[in-house]
C-alpha positions as CSV (number, residue, x, y, z in Angstrom):
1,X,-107.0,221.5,37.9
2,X,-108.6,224.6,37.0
3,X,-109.9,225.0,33.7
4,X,-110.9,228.3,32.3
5,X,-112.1,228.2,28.5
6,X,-112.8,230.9,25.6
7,X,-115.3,230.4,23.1
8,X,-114.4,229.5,20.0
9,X,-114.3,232.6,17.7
10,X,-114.6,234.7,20.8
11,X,-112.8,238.2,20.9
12,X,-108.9,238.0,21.4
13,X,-108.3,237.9,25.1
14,X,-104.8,239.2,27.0
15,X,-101.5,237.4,26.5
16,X,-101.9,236.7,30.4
17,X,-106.0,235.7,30.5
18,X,-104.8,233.2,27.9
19,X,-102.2,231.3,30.5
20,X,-104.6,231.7,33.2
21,X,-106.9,228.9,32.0
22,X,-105.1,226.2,33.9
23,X,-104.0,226.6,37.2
24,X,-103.4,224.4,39.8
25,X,-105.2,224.7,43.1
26,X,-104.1,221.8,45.0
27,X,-102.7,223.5,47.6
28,X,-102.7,223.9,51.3
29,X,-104.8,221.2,52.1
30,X,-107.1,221.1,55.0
31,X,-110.2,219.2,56.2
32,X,-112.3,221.7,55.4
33,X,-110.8,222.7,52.0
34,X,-112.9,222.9,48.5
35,X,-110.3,222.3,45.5
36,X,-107.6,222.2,48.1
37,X,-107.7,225.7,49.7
38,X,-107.6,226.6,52.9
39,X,-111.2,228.2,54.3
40,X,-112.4,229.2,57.5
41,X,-115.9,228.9,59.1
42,X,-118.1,232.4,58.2
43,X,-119.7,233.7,61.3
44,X,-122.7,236.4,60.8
45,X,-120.6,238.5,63.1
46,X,-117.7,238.4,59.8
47,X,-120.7,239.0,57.3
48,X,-121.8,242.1,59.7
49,X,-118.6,243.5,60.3
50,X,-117.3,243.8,56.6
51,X,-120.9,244.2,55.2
52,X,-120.9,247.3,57.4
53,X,-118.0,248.6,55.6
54,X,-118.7,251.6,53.1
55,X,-117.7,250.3,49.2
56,X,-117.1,252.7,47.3
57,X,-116.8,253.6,43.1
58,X,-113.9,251.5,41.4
59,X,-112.6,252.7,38.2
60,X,-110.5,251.6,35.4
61,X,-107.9,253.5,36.8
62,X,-107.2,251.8,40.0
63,X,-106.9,248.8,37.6
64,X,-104.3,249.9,35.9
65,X,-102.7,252.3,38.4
66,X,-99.7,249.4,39.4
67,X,-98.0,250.3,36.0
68,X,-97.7,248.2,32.9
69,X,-96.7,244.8,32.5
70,X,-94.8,243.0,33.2
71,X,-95.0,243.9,36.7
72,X,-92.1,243.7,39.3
73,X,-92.4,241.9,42.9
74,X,-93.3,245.2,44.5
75,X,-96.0,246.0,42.1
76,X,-97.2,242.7,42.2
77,X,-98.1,242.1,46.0
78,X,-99.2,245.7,45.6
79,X,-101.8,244.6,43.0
80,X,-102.8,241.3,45.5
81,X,-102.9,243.5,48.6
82,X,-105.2,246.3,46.7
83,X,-107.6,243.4,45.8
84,X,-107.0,241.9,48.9
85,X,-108.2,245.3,50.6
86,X,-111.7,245.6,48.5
87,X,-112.9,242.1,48.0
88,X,-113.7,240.4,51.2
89,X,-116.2,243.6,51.8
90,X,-118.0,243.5,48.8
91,X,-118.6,239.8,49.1
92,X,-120.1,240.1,52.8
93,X,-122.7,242.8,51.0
94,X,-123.8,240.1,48.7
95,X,-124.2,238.0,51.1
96,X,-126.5,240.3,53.3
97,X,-128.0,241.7,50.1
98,X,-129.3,237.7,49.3
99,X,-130.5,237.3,52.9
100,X,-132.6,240.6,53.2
101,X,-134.5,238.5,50.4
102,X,-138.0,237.2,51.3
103,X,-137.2,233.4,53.6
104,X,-139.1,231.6,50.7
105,X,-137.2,233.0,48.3
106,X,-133.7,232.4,49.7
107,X,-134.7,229.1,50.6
108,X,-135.4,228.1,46.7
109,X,-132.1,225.5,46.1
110,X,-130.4,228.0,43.3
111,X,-130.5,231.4,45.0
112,X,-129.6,228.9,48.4
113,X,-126.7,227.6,46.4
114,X,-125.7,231.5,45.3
115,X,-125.6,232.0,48.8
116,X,-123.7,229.4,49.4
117,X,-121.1,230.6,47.0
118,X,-120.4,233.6,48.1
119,X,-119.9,232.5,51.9
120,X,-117.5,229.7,50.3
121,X,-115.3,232.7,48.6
122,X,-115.0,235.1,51.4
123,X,-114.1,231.9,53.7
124,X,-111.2,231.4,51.2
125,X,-110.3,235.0,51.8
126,X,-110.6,235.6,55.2
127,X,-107.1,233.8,56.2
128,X,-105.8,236.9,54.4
129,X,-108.1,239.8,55.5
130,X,-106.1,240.3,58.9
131,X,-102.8,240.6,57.1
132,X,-100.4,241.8,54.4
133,X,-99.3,239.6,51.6
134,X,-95.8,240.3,51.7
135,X,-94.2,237.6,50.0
136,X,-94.3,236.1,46.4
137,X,-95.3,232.6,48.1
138,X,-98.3,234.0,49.9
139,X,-99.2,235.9,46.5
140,X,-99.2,232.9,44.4
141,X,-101.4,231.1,47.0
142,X,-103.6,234.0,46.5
143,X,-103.7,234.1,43.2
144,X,-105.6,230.3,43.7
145,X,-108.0,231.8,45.7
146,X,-108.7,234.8,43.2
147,X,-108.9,232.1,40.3
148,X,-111.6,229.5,42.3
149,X,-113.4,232.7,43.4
150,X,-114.0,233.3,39.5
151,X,-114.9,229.9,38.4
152,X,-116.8,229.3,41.6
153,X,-119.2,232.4,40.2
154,X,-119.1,231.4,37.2
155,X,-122.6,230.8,36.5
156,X,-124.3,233.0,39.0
157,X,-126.7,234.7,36.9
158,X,-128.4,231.4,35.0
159,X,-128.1,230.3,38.3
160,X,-130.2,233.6,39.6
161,X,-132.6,233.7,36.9
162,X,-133.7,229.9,37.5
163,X,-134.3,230.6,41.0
164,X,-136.2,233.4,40.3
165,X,-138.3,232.2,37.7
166,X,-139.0,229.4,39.9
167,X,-140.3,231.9,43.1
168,X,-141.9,234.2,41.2
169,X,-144.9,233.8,43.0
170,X,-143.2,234.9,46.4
171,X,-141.7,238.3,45.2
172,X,-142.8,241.0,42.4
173,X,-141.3,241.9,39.3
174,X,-140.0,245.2,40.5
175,X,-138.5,243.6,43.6
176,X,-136.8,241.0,41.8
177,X,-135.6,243.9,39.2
178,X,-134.0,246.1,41.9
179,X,-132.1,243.2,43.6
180,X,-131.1,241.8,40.4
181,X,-129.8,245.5,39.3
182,X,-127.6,246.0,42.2
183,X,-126.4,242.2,42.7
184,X,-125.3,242.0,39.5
185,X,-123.7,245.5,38.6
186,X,-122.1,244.8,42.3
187,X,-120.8,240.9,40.6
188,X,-119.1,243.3,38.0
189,X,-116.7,244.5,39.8
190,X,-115.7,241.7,42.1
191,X,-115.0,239.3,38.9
192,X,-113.3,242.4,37.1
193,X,-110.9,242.5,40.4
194,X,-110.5,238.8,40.4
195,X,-109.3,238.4,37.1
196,X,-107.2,241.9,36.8
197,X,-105.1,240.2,39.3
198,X,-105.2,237.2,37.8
199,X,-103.9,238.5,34.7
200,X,-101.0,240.9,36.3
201,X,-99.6,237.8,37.9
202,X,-99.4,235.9,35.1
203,X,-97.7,238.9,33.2
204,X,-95.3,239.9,35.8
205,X,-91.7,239.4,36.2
206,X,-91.6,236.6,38.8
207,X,-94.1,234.4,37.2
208,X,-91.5,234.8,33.6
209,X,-88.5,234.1,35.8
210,X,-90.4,230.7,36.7
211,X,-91.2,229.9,32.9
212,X,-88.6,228.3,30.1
213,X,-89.3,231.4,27.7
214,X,-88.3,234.2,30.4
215,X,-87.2,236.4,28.0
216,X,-90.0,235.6,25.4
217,X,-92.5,236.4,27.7
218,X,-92.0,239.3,29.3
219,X,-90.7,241.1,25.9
220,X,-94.4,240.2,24.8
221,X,-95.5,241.9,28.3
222,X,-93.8,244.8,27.0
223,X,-94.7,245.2,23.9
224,X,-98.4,244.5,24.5
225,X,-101.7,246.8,24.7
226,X,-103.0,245.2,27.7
227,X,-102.6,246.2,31.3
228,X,-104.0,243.1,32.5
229,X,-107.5,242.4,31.1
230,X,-107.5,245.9,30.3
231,X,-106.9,246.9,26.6
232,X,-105.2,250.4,26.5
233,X,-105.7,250.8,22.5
234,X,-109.3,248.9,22.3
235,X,-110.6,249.2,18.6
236,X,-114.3,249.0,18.8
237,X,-114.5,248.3,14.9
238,X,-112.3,245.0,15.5
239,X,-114.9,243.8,18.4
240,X,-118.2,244.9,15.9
241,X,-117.0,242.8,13.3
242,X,-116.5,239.6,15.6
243,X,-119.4,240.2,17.1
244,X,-121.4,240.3,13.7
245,X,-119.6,237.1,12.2
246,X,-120.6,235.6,15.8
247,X,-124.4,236.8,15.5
248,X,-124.8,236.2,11.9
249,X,-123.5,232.5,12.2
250,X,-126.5,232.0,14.6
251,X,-129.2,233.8,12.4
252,X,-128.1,231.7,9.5
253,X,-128.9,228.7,12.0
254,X,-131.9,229.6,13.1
255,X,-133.3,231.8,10.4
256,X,-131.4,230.4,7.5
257,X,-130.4,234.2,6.6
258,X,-127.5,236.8,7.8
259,X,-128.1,240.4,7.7
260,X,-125.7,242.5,6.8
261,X,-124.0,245.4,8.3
262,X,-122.6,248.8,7.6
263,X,-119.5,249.8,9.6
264,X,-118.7,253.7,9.6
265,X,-115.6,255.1,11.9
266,X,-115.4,258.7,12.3
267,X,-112.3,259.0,13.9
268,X,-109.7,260.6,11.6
269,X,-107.0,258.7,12.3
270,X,-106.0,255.4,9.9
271,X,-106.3,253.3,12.9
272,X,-109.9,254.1,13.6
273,X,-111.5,255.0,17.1
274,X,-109.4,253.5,20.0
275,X,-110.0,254.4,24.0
276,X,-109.1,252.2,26.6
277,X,-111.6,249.6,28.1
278,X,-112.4,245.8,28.9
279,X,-113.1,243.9,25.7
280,X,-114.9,241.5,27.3
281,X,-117.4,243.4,28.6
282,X,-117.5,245.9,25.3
283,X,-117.9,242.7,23.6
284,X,-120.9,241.2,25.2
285,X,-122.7,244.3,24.7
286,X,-122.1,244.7,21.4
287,X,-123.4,240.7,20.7
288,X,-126.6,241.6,23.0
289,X,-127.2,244.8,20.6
290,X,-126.7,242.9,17.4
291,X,-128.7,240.1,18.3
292,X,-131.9,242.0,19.2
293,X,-130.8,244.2,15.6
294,X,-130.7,241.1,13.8
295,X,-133.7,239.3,15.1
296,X,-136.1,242.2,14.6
297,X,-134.7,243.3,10.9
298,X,-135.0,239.4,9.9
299,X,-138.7,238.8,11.6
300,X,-139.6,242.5,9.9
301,X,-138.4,241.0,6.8
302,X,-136.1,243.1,6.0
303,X,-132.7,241.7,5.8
304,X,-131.7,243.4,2.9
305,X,-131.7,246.6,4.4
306,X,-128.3,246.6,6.4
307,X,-127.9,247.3,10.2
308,X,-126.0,250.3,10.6
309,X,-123.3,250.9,13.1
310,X,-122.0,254.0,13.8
311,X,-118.8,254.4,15.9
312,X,-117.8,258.0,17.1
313,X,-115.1,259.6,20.1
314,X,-117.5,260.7,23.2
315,X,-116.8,264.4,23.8
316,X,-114.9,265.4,26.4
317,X,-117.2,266.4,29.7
318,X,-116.9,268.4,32.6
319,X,-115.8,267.1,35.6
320,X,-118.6,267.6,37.6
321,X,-120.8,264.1,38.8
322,X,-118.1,261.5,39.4
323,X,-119.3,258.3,39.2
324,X,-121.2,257.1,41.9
325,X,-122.1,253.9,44.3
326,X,-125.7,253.3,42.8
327,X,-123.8,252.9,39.4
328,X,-121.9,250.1,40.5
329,X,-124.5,248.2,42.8
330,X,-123.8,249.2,46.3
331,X,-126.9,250.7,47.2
332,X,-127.0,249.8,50.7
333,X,-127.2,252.3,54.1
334,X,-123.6,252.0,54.7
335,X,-122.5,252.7,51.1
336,X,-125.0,255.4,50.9
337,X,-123.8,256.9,54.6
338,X,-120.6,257.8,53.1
339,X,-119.9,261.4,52.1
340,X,-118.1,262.3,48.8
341,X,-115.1,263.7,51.0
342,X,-114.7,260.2,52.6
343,X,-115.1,258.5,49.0
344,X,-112.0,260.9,47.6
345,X,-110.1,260.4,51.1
346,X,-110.1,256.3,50.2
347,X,-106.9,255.5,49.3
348,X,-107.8,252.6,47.3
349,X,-110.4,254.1,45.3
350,X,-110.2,257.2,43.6
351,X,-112.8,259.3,41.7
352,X,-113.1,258.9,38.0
353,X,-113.1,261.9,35.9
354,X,-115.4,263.4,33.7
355,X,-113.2,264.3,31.2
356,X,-111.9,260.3,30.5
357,X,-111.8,259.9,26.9
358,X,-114.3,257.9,25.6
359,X,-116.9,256.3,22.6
360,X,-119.8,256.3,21.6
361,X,-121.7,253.4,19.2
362,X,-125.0,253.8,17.3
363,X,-126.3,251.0,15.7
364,X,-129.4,251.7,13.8
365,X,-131.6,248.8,12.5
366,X,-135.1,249.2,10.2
367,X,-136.7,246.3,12.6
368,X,-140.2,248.1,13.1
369,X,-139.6,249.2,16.5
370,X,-140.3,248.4,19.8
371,X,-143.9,248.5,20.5
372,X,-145.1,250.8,23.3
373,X,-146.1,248.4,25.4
374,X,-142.8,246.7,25.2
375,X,-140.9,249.6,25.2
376,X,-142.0,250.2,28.9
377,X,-140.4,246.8,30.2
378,X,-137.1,247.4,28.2
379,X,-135.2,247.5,31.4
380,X,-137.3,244.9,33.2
381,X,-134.9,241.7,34.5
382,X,-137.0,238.7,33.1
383,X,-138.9,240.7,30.5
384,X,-138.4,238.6,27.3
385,X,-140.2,238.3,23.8
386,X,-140.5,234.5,24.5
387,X,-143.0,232.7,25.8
388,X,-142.5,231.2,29.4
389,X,-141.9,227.7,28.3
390,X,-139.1,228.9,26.0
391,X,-137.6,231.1,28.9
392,X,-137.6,228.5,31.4
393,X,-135.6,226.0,28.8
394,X,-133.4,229.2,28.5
395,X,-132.8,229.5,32.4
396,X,-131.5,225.8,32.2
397,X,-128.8,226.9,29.2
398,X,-127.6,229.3,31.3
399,X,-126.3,231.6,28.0
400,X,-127.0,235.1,29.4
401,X,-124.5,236.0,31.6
402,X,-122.4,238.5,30.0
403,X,-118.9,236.6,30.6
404,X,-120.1,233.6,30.7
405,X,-121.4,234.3,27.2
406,X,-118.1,235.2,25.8
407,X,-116.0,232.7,27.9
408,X,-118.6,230.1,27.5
409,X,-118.4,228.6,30.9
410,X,-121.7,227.6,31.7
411,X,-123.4,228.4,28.7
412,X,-124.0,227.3,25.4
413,X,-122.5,230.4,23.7
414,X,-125.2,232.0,23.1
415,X,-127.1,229.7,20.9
416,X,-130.6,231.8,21.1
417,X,-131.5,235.3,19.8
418,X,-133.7,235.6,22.6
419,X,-134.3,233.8,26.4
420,X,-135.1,235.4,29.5
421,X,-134.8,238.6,29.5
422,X,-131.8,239.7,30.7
423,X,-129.4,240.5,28.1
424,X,-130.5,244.2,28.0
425,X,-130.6,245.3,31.4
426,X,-127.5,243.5,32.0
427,X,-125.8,245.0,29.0
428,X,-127.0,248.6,30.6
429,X,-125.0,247.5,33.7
430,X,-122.1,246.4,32.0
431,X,-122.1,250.2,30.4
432,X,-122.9,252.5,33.3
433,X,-120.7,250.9,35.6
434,X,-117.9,253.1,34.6
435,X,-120.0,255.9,33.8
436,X,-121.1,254.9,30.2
437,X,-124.5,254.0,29.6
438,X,-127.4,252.4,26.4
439,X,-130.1,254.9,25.1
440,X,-133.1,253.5,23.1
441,X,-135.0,255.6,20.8
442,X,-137.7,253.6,18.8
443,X,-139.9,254.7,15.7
444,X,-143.1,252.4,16.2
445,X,-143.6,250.6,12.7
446,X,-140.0,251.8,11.1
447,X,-136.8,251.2,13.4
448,X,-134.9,251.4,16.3
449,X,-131.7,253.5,17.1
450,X,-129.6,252.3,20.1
451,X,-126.8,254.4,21.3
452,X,-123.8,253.1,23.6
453,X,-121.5,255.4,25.4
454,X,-118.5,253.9,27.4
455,X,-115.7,255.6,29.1
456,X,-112.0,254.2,29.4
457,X,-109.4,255.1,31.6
458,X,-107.9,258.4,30.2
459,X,-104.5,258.9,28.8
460,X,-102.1,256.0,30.2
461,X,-98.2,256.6,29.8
């Protein structure tokens, strides 16, 4: 059994995310099976031949482009052949992007097991790459593989950070930023297409017919927000607020005080600011923000004076400067190669537009700044207030990977205000990756504004 768990107190995930945490994958047994599914040997000539494949932008549109929940069979094996279509490529460029890596550094046991991994998961696809999934059998079978592909990467990033803390000596900072920067806004979008699925399965009509409350079920489909793990009315204020119960539970821990904060919505409407967007990944960057808000007002002194937290509807833009590879993490020859005609001609990728409706989040703390010496290594993977014997206990905890964080597999929850580094940078990633992004403006001695901007999906009918 697969087991998939939520932190406690954690954000409210989708009706179908929920289900998803048990599901069997003792299936289709074969010799060389891991939890029961079928995989086939990976030849370099497989890794060459997909990794040579262009990848282009995904967008929250093409998530949400089969229709809303609950889905019918066609839209369903449409939804499984559109993952199917994108997945085994982008797992063959993380595998050549890990062994362009220095020898001594790929041979270190945790980025070899990474490695590993990821040729595991695209040997569990690769019985489907050849072929259409045409029927609900072969759907639910990949559905398994979708589901052990997540957990299987589950802890990647702790997993990365230890091994690169450990062979530091063998590649430089900068080096280890860039790789980390593309691997892991790449890791984005594979997991996000993993679990879409996941959840459009679990919310479709053939999956209710199979369950005892049919008609329960997909009347809650129906009448729910989420297109998969896709919130169409996201409130940011309802994600703030969990986040700052969640952060303030572990200054009063630590610090044995809780800062307040300020909420202010400028949206006219009763209802507040809403836009369409993952919580999970909203959610993570709003704990990373607080937690770096929080730790500097209480270590300034100056938890009385409340963290402030703006929340305001992004402008509408132009449409010009659609969002691009190097956003996303695919920064490699044949990625680049590709003209912007060929990237609109994709039929399973489409452009996103400027003009998606979006937010943007300031939250304003009276911390003292960032020093200027600091402030240059903001965006540095690994770059951490912490001395190195408190970063390399940290690497062990394995609590800053952004949904392991808020799932809690493979972490602690979050335990720490601080650890190694990477809850910034990765944060950054989580934003830009559909065309959002985190601006940091520090006031040496005073404060430090921060201001997020995130796109959804647009207007969804």
């Amino acid at each position: 059994m697969l087991e998939v768990f939520s932190r406690p107190g954690s954000f409210r995930s989708s009706p179908a995310r929920l289900k998803w945490r048990k599901l069997d994958l003792k299936t289709g047994h074969s010799q060389g099976s891991r939890h029961g599914l079928k995989t086939v040997t990976v030849t370099d000539g497989d890794v060459a031949r997909l990794a040579a494949k262009p990848l282009h932008p995904l967008t929250l549109a093409d998530l949400v482009k089969h229709g809303r929940p609950p889905l019918e069979t066609p839209a369903l094996l449409s939804s499984a052949n559109f993952t199917l279509s994108i997945l085994p490529s982008r797992l063959a460029h993380r595998i050549q992007s890990l062994r362009n890596l220095p020898y001594i550094v790929v041979a270190n046991p945790h980025v070899s097991k990474i490695h590993n991994n990821y040729l595991h998961s695209l040997g569990t696809l690769l019985p489907y790459a050849e072929r259409q999934i045409e029927t609900l059998e072969d759907e639910i079978q990949f559905t398994q593989v979708m589901a052990n592909l997540v957990q299987t990467h589950s802890n990647t990033i702790s997993i990365l950070a230890r091994g690169f803390l450990e062979a530091r000596k063998y590649i430089s900072p900068g080096e280890v930023t860039r790789f980390l920067d593309e691997h892991l806004r790449a890791r984005i979008g594979t997991r996000l297409v993993a679990e879409q699925h996941i959840a459009l399965h679990f919310s479709s009509v053939p999956h209710a017919e199979l369950s005892e409350s049919h008609a329960q079920e997909s009347q809650a489909a129906r009448q729910s927000s989420y297109i998969g793990i896709i919130d169409t009315q996201l409130r940011p204020a309802d994600i703030i607020r969990s986040c700052e119960s969640f952060v303030g539970d572990i200054c009063e821990l630590r610090y044995g005080v809780r800062p307040t904060l300020a909420l202010r919505d400028s949206a006219e409407s009763p209802a507040g600011t809403t836009f369409a967007h993952v919580p999970v990944h909203l959610e993570y960057i709003v704990t990373e923000l607080l937690k770096n808000a929080f730790r500097a007002t209480i270590e300034k002194g100056m938890e009385r004076e409340p963290v402030e937290v703006t929340i305001a509807p992004a402008p509408e833009e132009s449409e010009d400067g659609a969002l691009t590879t190097q956003d996303q993490g695919a920064v490699d020859a044949a990625s680049r190669s590709s003209s912007a005609d060929e990237a609109v001609a994709e039929e399973n990728i489409r452009p996103l537009s400027k003009s998606t409706p979006g937010v943007t989040v300031r939250i304003r703390d009276r911390g003292g700044g960032i020093s200027p010496e600091n402030y240059a290594k903001l965006w540095e993977y690994g770059f951490t207030t912490f001395n190195e014997d408190q970063a390399s206990d940290a690497a062990g905890n394995g609590n800053m990977d952004a949904l392991n964080a808020i799932s809690g597999v493979g972490g602690d929850g979050g335990s720490s205000l601080a650890g190694l580094g990477y809850g910034l940078p990765l944060g950054r990633a989580y934003a830009e990756y559909f065309g959002g992004g985190i601006a940091v403006q520090s006031l040496w001695g005073w404060g430090t504004d921060v201001y997020l901007s995130l796109r959804g999906v647009g207007r969804i009918e």
